[in-house]
Every structure is written in C-alpha cells, then in structure tokens.
C-alpha positions as CSV (number, residue, x, y, z in Angstrom):
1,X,-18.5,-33.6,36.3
2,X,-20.6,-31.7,33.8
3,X,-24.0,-33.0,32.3
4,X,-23.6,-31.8,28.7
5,X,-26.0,-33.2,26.1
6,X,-27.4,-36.0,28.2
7,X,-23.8,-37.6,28.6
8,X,-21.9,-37.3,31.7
9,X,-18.5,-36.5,31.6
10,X,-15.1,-35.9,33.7
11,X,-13.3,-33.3,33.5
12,X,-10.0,-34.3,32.0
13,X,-7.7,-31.8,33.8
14,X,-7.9,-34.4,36.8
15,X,-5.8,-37.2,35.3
16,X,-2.5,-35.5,35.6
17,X,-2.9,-35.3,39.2
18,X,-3.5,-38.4,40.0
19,X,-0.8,-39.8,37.8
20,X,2.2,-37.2,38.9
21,X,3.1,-39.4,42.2
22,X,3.8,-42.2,40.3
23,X,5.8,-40.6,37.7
24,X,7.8,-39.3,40.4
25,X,8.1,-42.2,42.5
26,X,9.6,-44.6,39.2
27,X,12.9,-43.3,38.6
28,X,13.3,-44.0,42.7
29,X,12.4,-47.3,42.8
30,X,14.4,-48.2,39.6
31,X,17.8,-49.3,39.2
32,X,20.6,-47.2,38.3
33,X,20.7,-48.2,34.6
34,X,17.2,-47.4,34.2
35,X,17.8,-44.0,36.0
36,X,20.5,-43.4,33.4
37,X,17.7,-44.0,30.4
38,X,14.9,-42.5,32.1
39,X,16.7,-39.3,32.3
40,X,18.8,-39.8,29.7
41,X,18.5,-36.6,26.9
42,X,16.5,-37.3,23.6
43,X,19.4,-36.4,21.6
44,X,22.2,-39.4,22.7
45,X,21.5,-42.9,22.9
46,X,20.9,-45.5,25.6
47,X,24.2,-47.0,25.0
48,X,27.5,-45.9,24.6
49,X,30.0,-48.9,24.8
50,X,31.8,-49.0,21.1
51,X,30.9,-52.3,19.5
52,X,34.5,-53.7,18.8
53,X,34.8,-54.1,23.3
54,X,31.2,-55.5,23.5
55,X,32.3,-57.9,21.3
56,X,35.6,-59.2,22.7
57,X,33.6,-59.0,26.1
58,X,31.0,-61.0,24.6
59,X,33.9,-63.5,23.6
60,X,36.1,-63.7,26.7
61,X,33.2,-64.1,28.9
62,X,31.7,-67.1,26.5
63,X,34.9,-68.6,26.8
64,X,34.8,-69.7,30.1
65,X,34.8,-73.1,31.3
66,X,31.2,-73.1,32.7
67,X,29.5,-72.5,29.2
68,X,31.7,-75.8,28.1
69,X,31.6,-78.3,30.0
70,X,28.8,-80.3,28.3
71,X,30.7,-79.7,24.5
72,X,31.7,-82.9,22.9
73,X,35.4,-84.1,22.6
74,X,37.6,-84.4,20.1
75,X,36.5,-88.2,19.5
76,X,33.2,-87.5,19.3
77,X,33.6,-84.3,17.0
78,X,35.3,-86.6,15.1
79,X,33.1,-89.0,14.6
80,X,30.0,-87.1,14.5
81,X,32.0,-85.6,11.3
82,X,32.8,-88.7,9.6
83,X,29.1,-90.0,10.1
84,X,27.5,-87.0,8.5
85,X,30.3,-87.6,5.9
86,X,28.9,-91.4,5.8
87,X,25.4,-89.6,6.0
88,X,26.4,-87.3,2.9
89,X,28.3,-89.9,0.6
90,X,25.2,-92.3,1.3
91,X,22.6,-89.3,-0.1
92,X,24.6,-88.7,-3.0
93,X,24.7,-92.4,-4.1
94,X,21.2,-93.1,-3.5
95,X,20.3,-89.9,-5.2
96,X,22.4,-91.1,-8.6
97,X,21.3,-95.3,-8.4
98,X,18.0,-95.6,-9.9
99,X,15.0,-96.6,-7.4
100,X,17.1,-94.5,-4.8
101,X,18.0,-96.1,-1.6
102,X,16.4,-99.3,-2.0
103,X,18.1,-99.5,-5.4
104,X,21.5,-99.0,-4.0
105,X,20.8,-101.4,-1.0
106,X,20.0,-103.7,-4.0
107,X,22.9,-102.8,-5.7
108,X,25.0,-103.4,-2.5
109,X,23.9,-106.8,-2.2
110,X,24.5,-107.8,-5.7
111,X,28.0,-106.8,-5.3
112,X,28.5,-108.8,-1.4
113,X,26.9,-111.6,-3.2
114,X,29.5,-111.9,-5.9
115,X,32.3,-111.1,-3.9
116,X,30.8,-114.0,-1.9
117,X,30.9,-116.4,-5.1
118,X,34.4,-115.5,-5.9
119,X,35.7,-116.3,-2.2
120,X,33.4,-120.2,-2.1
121,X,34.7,-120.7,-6.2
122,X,38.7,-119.4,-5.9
123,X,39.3,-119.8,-1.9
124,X,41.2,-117.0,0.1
125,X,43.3,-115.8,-2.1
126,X,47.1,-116.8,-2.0
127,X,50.2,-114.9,-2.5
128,X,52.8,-116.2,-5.7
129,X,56.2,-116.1,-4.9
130,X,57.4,-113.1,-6.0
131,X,60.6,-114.9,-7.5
132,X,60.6,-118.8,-7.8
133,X,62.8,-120.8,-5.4
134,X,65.5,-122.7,-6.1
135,X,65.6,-126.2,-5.5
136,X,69.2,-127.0,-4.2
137,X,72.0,-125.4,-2.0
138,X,75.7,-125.3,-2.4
139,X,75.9,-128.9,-0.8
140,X,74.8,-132.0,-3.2
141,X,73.2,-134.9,-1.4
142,X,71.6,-138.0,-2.8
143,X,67.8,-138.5,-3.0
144,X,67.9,-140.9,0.4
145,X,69.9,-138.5,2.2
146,X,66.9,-135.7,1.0
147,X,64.3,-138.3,1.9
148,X,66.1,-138.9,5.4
149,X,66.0,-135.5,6.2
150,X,62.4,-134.9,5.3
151,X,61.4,-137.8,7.4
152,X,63.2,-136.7,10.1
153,X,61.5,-133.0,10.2
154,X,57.9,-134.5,9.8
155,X,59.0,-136.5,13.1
156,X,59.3,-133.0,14.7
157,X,56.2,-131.2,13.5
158,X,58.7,-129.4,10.8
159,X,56.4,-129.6,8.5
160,X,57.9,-126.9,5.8
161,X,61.3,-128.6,6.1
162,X,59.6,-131.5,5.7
163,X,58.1,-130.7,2.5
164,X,61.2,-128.9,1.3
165,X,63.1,-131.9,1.5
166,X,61.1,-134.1,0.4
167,X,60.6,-132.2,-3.3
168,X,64.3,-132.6,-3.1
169,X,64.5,-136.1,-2.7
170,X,61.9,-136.4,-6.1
171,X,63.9,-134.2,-8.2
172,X,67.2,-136.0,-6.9
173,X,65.7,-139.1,-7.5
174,X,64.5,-138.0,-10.9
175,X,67.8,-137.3,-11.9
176,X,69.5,-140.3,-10.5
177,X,67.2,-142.1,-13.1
178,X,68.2,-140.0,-15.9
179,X,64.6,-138.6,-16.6
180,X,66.2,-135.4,-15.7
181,X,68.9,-134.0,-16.5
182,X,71.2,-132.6,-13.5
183,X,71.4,-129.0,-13.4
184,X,72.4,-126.8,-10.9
185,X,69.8,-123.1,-9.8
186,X,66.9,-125.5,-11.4
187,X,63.6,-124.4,-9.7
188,X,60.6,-126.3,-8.9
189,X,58.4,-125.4,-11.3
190,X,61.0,-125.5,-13.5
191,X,62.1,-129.5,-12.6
192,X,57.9,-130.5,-12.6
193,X,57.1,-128.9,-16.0
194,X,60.3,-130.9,-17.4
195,X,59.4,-134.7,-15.0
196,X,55.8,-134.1,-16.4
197,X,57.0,-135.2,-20.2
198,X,58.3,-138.6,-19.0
199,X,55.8,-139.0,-16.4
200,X,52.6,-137.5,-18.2
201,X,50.3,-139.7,-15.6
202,X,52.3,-138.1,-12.8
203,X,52.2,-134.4,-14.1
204,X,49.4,-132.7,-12.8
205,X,50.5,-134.3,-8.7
206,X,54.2,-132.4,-9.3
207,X,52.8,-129.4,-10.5
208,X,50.8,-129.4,-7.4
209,X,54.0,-130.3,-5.3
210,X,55.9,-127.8,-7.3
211,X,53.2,-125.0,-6.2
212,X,53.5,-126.4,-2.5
213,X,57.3,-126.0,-2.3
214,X,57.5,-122.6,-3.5
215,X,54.4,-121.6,-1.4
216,X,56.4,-122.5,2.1
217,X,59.6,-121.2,0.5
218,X,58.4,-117.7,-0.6
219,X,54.9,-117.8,-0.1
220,X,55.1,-117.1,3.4
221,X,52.8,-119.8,4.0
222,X,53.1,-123.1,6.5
223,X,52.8,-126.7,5.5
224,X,50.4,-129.2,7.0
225,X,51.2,-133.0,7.8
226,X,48.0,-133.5,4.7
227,X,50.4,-131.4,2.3
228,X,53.9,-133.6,3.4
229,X,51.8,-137.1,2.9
230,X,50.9,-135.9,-0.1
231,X,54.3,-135.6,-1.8
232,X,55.7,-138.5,0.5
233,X,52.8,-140.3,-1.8
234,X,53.5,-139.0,-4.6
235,X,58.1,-139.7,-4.3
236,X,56.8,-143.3,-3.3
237,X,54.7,-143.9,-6.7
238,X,57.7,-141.7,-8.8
239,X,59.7,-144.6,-7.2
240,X,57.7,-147.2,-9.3
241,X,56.7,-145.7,-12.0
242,X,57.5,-146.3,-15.5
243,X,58.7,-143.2,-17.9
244,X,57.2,-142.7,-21.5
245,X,60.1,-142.1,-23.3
246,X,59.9,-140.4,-26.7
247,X,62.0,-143.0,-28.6
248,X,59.4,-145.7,-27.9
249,X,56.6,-143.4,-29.3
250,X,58.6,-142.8,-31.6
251,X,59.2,-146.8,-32.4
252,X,55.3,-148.0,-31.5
253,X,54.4,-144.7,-34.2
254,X,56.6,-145.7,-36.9
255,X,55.8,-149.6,-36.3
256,X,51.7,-148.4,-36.6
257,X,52.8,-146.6,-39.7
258,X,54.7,-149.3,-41.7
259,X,51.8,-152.0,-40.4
C-alpha cells in the first residue's frame, strides 16, 4: 500500500498472483472439449465438423423413434388438414358476405330454410321412370282374369303385383267396353290420358293410377295396401260409370243450336 494524495491505494502488481492458481487449475478440471477450446490457437476455429455431416447427423438422430412417439397419425393429420381447410373456406366466405360471419350464418339459414319449404311443399323427391312401362305381356287375358290376379297378390302382401294387375284389369276392362281401343305396347300413361276423354270425371284418379303403376314398375318404388285400395276403388266406379261420348255432345250442341 502507498498513501499518495490522501487516497490509499494497492499496488496492482499483486492481482496476477493471486489469480495464476486458478488459471492453472481450469483447463484441469474441465472437460476434454473445453480443453480442446481453451488451448485451442487464435487462428482456427472451435469447430471443425463440415456442415453437410452435422446435418445428416442432425437428421438421423431426429429420426428416431423416441422423438415420435407423441406425433399424430395419419387420421388425425388428416383431419386436422381438412378442418383448417373447413377453417379457411369458412374465412374466405365470411370475409366476401356482407356483415361477415354473422351475415353468412344468416345467409346459411335463409338457404336451410328454403330447402326446408321445398321438402314440406313437393315431398321427398321421387324418381320418373326413365322409360314408361308397358302395360301388357305377350299373353292376353280378360279384365276378371287381371282382377283375379290382383286380388290374389293383395291376399299375400304383393302389393306391387297387386297394383300392376289391377291397372290391367281397368285398361282391359276399358277396352272390353269399347272406350278404348285395343292396342298392343300401350303404356299407362298412355291408356289414362286416352280413358280420361270419355271419363273426364274419372281423369284426374287414372292419371294418379297411371303414375302409381309406372312408379312400382320402373320407379323402383314399393306399393302400399292405401295405394292398391285406391285403384281397386277407382276399377269398381270405372265399372259403373257412364262415358261422355263425343257424338252426344255433338247431338245435345247442335240440338242447343237449332233451339
């Protein structure tokens, strides 16, 4: 020490002694790779592994099954991609409707609610036959062997046989009256639209037993025992019915005309 000025002061050539043991003792008491950079030269650096190995070391040794088994499966990659996709396509629409998302949520139930209208106005929606049936086969029977037939389905729950045969019976009958004329590959729609002119009180309930046939025909869909009683009905009142010919227009017309 040394009183200079009023200020005491060390001498500074002491600090490098009491510091050299320690220097001297760290490169011991490290590890080897801190050996190696501790007395490393200036001029090279710490490192020397090319980068091209580090990184297919890096790669191999993060490819092992212990850093993996926590990482989603394919299902779940999946989905998690097809909701952000949902996500995305959701942003994008809201972003474009005015008022944003609530205005697409209102536009989204605008569109369920006529959809919904549609379905309680129209009904589920039923397939047309792609072709219309023909009424007949190759084998011509009379309108009580037709009837016979359709009663005896309906006794076994055949109720699309049942309703076949029993359009067959009205269009036999309708033919063995002379209110229409017999032709053979005549259709259903075909013999209703042409019964409806001499039976215009009757038209509307064979257009409707017209559309049934060809619905269990081609339609692919089944009759009900309310769909056979219905045309069983409807061949019982063709029974009694009285035709409005054109000559007696024709007559009550001409009579009105000359009165």
């Amino acid at each position: 020490m040394s009183l200079a000025g009023g200020v005491l002061t060390t001498a500074p050539a002491a600090l490098p002694d009491a510091t050299e043991p320690a220097a001297r003792a760290l490169p011991r008491a490290a590890g080897p790779s801190v050996r190696s950079l501790l007395t490393a030269s200036g001029d090279q650096p710490p490192l020397t592994v090319p980068r091209d190995p580090a990184r297919e070391a890096a790669r191999h040794e993060l490819s092992k099954g212990m850093y993996h088994e926590n990482d989603p499966s394919l299902v779940e990659r999946a989905l998690n991609a097809f909701w952000d996709w949902i996500g995305k396509l959701f942003e994008t629409a809201a972003s474009a409707t005015p008022g944003g998302t609530v205005g697409l949520i209102v536009v989204i139930v605008a569109v369920l609610a006529v959809i919904g209208a549609l379905w309680w106005r129209l009904g589920t929606p039923r397939r047309h036959p792609v072709s219309a049936a023909v009424l007949f086969d190759d084998r011509p029977r009379s309108a009580a062997e037709h009837r016979s037939a359709a009663e005896a389905h309906a006794a076994q729950g055949h109720w699309n046989q049942a309703v076949q045969e029993r359009m067959r019976a009205i269009v036999r009958s309708l033919e063995e009256r002379a209110l229409l004329d017999v032709r053979p590959g005549r259709t259903a729609d075909e013999a209703a639209t042409a019964a409806g002119r001499p039976l215009p009180s009757h038209a509307a309930r064979l257009r409707t037993a017209a559309r049934d046939f060809d619905d269990v025909t081609y339609g692919g869909r089944s009759a009900t025992p309310t769909s056979y009683q219905r045309i069983a009905d409807l061949d019982r009142d063709l029974e009694r019915a009285r035709p409005h010919l054109a000559s007696s227009t024709a007559t009550h017309a001409h009579k009105g005309a000359a009165e």
